[in-house]
MARKE-642473 format. One record per residue (C-alpha): residue number from 1; chain; x, y, z. Coordinates in nm, 4 decimals, always signed. Example, Ala and Ser with C-alpha at 12.3 -4.5 7.8 and 13.67 -1.06 7.14 Angstrom:
<atoms>
<atom resi="1" chain="A" u="+1.2300" v="-0.4500" w="+0.7800"/>
<atom resi="2" chain="A" u="+1.3670" v="-0.1060" w="+0.7140"/>
</atoms>
This chain:
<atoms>
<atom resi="1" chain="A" u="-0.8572" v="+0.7257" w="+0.2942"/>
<atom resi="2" chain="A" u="-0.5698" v="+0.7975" w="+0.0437"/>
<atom resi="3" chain="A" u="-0.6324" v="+0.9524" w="-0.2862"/>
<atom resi="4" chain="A" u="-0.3974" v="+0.9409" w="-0.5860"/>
<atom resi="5" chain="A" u="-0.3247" v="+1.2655" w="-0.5557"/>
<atom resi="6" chain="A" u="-0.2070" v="+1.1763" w="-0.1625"/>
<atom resi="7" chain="A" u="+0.0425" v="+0.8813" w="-0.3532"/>
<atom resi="8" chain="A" u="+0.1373" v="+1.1754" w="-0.6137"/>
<atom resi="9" chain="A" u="+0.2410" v="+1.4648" w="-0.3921"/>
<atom resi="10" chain="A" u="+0.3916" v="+1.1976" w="-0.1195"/>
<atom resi="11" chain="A" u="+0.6480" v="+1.0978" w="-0.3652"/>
<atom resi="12" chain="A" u="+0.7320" v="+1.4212" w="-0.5417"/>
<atom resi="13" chain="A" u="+0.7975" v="+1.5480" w="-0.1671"/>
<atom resi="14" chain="A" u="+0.9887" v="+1.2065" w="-0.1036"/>
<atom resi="15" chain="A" u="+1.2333" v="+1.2567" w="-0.4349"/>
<atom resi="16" chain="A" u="+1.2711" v="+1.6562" w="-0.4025"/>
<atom resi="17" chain="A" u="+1.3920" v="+1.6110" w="-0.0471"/>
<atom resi="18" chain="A" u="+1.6015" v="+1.3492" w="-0.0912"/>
<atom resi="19" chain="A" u="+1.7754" v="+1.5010" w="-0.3644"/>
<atom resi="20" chain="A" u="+1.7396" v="+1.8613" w="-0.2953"/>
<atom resi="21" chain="A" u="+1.6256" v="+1.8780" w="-0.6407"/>
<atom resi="22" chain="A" u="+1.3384" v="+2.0162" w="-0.7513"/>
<atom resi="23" chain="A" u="+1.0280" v="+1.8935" w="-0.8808"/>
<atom resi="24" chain="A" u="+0.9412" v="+1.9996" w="-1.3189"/>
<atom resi="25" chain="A" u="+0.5884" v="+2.0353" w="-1.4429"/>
<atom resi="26" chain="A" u="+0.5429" v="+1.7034" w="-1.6206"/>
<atom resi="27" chain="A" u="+0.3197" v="+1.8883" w="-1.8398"/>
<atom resi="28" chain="A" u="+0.6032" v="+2.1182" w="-1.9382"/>
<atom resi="29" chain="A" u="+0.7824" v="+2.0682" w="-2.2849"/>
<atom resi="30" chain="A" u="+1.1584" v="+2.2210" w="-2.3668"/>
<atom resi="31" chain="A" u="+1.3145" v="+2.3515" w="-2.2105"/>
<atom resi="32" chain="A" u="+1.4168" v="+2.1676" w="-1.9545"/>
<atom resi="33" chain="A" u="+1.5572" v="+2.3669" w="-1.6198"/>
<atom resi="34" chain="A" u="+1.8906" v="+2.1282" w="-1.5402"/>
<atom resi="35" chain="A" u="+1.8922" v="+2.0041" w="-1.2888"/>
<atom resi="36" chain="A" u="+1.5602" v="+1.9292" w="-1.2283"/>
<atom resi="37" chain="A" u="+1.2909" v="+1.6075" w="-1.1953"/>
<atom resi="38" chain="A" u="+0.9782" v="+1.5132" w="-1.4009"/>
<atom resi="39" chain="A" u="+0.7613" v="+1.2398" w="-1.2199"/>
<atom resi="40" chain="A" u="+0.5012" v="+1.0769" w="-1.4031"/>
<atom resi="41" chain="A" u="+0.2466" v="+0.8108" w="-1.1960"/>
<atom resi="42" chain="A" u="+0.0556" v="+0.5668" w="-1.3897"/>
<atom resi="43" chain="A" u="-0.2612" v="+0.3885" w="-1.2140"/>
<atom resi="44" chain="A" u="-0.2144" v="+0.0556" w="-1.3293"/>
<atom resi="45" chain="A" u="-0.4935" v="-0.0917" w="-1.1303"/>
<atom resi="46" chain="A" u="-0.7769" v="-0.0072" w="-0.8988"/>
<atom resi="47" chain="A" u="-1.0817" v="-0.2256" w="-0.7162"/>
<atom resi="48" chain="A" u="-1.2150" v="-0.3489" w="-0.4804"/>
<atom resi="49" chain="A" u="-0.9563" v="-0.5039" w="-0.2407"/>
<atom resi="50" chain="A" u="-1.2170" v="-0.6275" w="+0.0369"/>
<atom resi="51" chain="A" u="-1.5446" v="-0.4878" w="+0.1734"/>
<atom resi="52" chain="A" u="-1.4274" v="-0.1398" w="+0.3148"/>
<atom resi="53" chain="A" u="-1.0648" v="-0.1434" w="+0.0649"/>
<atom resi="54" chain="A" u="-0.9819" v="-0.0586" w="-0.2159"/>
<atom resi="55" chain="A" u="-0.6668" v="-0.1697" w="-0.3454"/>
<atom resi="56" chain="A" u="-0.4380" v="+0.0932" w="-0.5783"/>
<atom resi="57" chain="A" u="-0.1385" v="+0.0096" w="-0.7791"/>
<atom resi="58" chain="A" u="+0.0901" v="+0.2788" w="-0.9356"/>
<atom resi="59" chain="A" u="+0.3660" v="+0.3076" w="-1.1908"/>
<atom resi="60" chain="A" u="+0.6152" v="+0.5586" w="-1.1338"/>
<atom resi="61" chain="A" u="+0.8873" v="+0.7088" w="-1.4045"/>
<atom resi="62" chain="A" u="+1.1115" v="+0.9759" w="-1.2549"/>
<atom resi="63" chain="A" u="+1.3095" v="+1.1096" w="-1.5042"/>
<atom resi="64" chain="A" u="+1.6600" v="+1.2719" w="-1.3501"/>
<atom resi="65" chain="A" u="+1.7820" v="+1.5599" w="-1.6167"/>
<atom resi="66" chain="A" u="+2.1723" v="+1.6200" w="-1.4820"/>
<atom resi="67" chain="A" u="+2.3411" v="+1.9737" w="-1.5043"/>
<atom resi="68" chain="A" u="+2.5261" v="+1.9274" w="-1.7768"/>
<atom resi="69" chain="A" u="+2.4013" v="+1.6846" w="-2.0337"/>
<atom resi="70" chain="A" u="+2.7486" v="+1.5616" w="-2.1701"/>
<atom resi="71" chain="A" u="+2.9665" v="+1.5550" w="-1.8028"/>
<atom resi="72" chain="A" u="+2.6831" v="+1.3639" w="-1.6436"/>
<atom resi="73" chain="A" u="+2.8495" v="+0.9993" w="-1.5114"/>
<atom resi="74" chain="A" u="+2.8753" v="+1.1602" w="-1.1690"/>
<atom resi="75" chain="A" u="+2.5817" v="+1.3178" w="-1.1228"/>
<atom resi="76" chain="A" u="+2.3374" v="+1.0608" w="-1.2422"/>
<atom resi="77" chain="A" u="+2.5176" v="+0.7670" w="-1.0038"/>
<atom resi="78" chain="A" u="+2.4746" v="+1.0426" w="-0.7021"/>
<atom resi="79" chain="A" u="+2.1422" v="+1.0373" w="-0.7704"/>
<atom resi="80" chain="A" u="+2.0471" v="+0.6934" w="-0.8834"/>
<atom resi="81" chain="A" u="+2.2358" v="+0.6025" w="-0.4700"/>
<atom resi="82" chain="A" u="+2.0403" v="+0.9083" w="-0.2924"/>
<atom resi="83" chain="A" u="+1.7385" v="+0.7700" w="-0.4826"/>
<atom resi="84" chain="A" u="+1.7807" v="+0.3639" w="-0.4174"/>
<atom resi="85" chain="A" u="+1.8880" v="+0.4126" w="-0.0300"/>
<atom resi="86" chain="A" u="+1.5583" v="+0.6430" w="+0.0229"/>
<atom resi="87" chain="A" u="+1.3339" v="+0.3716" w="-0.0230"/>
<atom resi="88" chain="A" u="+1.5080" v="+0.1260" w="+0.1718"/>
<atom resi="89" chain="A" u="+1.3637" v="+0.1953" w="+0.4242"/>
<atom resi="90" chain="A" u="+0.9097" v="+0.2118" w="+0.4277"/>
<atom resi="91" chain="A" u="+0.7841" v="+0.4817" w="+0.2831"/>
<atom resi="92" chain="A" u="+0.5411" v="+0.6721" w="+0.4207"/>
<atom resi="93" chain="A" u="+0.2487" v="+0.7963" w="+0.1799"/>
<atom resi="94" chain="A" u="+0.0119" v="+0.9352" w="+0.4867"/>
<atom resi="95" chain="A" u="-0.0388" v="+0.8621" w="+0.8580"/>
<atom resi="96" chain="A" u="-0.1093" v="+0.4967" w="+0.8946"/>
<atom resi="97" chain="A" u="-0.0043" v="+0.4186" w="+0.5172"/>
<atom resi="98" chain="A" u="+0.3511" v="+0.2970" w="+0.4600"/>
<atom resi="99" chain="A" u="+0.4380" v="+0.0948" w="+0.1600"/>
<atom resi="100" chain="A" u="+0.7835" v="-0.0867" w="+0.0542"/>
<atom resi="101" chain="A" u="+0.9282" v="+0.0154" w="-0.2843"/>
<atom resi="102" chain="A" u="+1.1695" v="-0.3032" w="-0.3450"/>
<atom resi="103" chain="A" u="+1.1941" v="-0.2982" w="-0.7553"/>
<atom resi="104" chain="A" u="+1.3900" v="+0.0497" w="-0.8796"/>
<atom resi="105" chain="A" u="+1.4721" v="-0.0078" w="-1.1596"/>
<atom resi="106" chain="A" u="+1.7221" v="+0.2588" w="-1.3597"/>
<atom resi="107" chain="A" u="+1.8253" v="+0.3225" w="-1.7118"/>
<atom resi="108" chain="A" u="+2.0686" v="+0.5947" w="-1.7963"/>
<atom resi="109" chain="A" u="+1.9159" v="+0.7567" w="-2.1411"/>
<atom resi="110" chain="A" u="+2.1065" v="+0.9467" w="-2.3488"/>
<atom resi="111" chain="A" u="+2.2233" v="+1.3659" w="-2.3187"/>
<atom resi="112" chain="A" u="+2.2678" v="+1.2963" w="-1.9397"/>
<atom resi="113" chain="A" u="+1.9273" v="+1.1823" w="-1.7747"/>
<atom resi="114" chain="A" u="+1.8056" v="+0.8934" w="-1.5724"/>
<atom resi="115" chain="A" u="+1.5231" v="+0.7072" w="-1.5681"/>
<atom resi="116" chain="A" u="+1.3996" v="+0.5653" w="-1.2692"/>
<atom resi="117" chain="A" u="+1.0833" v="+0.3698" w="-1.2526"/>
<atom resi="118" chain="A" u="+0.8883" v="+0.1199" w="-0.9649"/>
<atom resi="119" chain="A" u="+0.5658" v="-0.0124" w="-0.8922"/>
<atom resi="120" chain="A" u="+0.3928" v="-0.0255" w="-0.5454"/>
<atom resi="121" chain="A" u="+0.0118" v="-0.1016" w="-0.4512"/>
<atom resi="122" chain="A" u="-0.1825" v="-0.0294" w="-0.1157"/>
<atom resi="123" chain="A" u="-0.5015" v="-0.1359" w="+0.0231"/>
<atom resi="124" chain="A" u="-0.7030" v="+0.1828" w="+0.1309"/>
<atom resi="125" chain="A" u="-1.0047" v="+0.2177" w="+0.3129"/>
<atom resi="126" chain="A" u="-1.3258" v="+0.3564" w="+0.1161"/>
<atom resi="127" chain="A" u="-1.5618" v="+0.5919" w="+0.2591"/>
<atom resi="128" chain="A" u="-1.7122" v="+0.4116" w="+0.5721"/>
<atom resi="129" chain="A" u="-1.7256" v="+0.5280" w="+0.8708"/>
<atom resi="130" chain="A" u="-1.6136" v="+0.3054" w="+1.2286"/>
<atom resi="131" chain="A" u="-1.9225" v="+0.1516" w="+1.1856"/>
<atom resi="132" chain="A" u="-1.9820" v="-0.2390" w="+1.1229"/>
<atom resi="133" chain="A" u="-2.2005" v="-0.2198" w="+0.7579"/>
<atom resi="134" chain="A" u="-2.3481" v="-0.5518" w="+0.5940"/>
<atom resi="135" chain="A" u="-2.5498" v="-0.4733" w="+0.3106"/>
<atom resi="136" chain="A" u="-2.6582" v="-0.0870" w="+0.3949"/>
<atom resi="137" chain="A" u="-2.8094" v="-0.1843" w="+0.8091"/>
<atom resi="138" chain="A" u="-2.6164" v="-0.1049" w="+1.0044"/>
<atom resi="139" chain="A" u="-2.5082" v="-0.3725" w="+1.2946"/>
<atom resi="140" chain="A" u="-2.6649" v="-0.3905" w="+1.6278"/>
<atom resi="141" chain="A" u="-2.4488" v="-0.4761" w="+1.9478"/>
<atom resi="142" chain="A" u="-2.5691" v="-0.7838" w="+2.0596"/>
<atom resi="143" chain="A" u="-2.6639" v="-0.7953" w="+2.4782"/>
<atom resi="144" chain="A" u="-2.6109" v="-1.1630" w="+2.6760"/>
<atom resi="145" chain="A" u="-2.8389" v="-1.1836" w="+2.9474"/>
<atom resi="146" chain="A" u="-2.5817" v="-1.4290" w="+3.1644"/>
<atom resi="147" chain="A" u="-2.9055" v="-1.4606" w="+3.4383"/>
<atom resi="148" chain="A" u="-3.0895" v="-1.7119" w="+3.2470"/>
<atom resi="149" chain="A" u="-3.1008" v="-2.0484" w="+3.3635"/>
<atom resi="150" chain="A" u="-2.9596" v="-2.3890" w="+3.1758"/>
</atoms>
């Protein structure tokens, strides 16, 4: 089962080692430690995806603060590539839970920081266990008795 917290930490981990950059309190205010990150995740939607899923979609804004806020060209298209050839490849949130991030979008915003933001959604299982439910029985294997006669 993956949590939003699970989606959460799995991409602040993603960006920080791609970038070797670390990861800002989103909660903080100013100041601002250059150069650093601030990740914010949206839930955009959540329900029920199919009988034991439940389907998630997430909006991400990473927000890139260079070193130096008015020689920033450079650093800013270093890390809008580092950040855009990451996530061509699957991303993995968990064990058995890869999505595909295919729409980055990136806006450079003024005193030298990026904006980065994308959308994903995953279908996650929901607290059952490997057992066959309908309603709240559980099912019963079913036995063929191949002896009887036609």
């Amino acid at each position: 089962m993956i949590i939003l917290k699970d989606i959460f930490k799995a991409i602040c981990n993603h960006i920080s080692d791609v970038t070797d950059i670390p990861i800002a309190d989103s909660d903080m205010e100013e100041p601002v430690i250059r150069p650093s990150f601030k990740i914010f995740m949206d839930t955009v939607n959540t329900g029920l995806f199919s009988s034991a899923l439940r389907e998630i979609k997430v909006y991400f804004n990473l927000y890139f603060y260079s070193s130096d806020r008015k020689h920033s060209k450079a650093d800013i298209m270093e890390i809008e590539d580092k950040i855009a050839f990451s996530f061509l490849e699957p991303f993995n949130i968990k064990e058995n839970c890869v999505v595909y991030v295919d729409d980055l979008e990136f806006e450079k915003v003024t005193d030298g920081v990026l904006n980065c933001s994308f959308n994903f959604e995953i279908a996650t299982e929901f607290g059952i266990d490997d057992k066959d439910v309908i309603g709240n029985e559980t099912m019963e294997d079913l036995y063929i008795n191949e002896n009887l006669e036609e």
